[in-house]
C-alpha positions in Angstrom: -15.3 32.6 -15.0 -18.7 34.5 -14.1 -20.0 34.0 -11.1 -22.9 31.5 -11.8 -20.2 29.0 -13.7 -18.8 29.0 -10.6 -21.9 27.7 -8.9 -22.7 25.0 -11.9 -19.4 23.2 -10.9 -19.8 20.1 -8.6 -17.2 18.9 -6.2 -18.0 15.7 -7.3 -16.9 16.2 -11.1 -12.8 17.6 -9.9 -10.2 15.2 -10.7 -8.8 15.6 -7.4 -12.1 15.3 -5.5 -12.6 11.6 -7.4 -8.6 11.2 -6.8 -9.6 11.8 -2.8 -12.6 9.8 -2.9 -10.8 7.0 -4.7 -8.1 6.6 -2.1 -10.1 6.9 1.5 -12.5 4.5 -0.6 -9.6 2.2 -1.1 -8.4 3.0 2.8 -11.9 2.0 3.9 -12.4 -1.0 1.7 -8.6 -2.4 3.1 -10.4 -2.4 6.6 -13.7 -4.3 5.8 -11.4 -6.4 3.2 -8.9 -7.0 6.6 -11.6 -7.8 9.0 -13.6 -10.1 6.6 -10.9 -12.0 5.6 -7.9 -11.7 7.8 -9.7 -13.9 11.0 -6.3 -13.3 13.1 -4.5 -10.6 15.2 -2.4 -9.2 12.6 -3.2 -5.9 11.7 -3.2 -3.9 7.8 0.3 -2.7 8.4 1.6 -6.1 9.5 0.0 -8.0 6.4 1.8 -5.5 3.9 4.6 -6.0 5.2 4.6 -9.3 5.0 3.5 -9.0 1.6 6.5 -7.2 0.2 9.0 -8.8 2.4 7.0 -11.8 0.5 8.1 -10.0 -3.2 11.4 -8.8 -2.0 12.5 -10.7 0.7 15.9 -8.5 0.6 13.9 -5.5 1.5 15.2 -2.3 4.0 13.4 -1.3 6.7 13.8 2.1 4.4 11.9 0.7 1.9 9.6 -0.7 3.5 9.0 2.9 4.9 8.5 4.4 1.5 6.4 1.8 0.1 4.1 1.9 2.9 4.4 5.8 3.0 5.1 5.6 7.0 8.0 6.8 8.8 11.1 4.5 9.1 11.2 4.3 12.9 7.3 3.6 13.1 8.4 0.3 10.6 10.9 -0.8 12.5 8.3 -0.6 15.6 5.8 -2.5 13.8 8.9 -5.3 12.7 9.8 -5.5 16.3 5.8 -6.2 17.0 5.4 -8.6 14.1 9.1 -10.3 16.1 7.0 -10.6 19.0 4.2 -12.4 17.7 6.4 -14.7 16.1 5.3 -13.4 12.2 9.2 -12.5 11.2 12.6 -13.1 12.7 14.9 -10.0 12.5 18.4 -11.6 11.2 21.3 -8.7 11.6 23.6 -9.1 8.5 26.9 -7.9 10.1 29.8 -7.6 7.3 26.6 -4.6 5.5 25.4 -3.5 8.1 21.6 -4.6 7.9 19.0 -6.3 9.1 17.0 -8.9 7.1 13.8 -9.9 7.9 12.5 -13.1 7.7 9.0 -14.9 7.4 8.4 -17.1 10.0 6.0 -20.2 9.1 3.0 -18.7 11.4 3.2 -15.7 9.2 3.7 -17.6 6.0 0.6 -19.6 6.6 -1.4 -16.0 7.3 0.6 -14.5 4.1 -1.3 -17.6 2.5 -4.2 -16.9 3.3 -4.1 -13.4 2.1 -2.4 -13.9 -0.9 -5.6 -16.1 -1.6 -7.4 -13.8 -1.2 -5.7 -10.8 -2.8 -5.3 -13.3 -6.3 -9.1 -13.0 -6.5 -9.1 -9.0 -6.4 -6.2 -9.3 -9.1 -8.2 -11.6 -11.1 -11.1 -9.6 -10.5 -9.1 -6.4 -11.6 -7.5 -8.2 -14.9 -11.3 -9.4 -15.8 -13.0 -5.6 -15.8 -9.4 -3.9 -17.2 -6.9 -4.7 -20.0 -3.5 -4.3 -19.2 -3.4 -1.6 -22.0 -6.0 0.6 -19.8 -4.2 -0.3 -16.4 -1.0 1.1 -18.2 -2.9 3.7 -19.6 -4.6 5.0 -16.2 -0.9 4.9 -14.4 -0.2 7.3 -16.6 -2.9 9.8 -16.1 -2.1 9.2 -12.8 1.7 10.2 -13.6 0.6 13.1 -15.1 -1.7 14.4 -12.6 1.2 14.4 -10.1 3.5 15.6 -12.4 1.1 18.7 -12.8 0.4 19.3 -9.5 4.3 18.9 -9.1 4.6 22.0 -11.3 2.8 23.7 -8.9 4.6 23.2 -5.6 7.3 20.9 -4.5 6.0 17.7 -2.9 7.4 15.8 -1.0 6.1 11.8 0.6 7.5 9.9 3.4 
């Protein structure tokens, strides 16, 4: 590529500068989304994990650490604050080994009031994309990774 090609390309048209973009976007817009919306002392981390323990009440503290791409020992920190502030009760399920943890009604009725809110995004999101083109853009996504994949070994919490 000559020199002047070079200086023709903008940042702005790479696939992974509109990948990074896309994702502190999404970081920021969780923030102003939280503090518009989420009127009480719980914070981002809290209210996703309420979320999925919402979806899959069964869920590991393991899991929970992958989904929310966080170490497992800062979860179980953040469980034991959402204990304190009476969101989840930690239930240890003796004959395997594990803990279950379990929505409280003070953090049902704030997991209400989020999934309220979260509904409109979805319906938001299923009004401006069919779910052919949301199947179609996990893909690319698939296949970006898997390119970059080819090029080094990744690895996320």
């Amino acid at each position: 590529m000559a020199k002047k090609d070079l200086l023709d390309i903008k940042l702005e048209n790479s696939l992974a500068f509109q990948i990074d973009y896309t994702s502190n976007f999404n970081k920021s817009f969780r923030r102003a989304f939280h503090k518009k919306f989420m009127n009480s002392n719980i914070s981002m981390d809290e209210l996703a994990i309420l979320l999925l323990i919402n979806i899959r009440p069964d869920i590991t503290q393991t899991a929970l650490a992958r989904y929310m791409f966080k170490g497992k020992a800062h979860v179980g920190k953040i469980l034991n604050i959402m204990e304190e502030k009476g969101l989840i009760k930690r239930k240890y399920i003796e004959h395997s080994n594990t803990t279950k943890n379990i929505i409280t009604k003070k953090g049902n009725d704030i997991l209400k009031q989020g999934q309220k809110d979260f509904k409109n995004i979805e319906k938001k999101t299923k009004d401006m994309f069919s779910l052919q083109e949301l199947e179609q853009f996990f893909e690319y996504l698939k296949k970006y990774r898997k390119l970059l994949e080819s090029i080094v070994e990744v690895k996320i919490k």
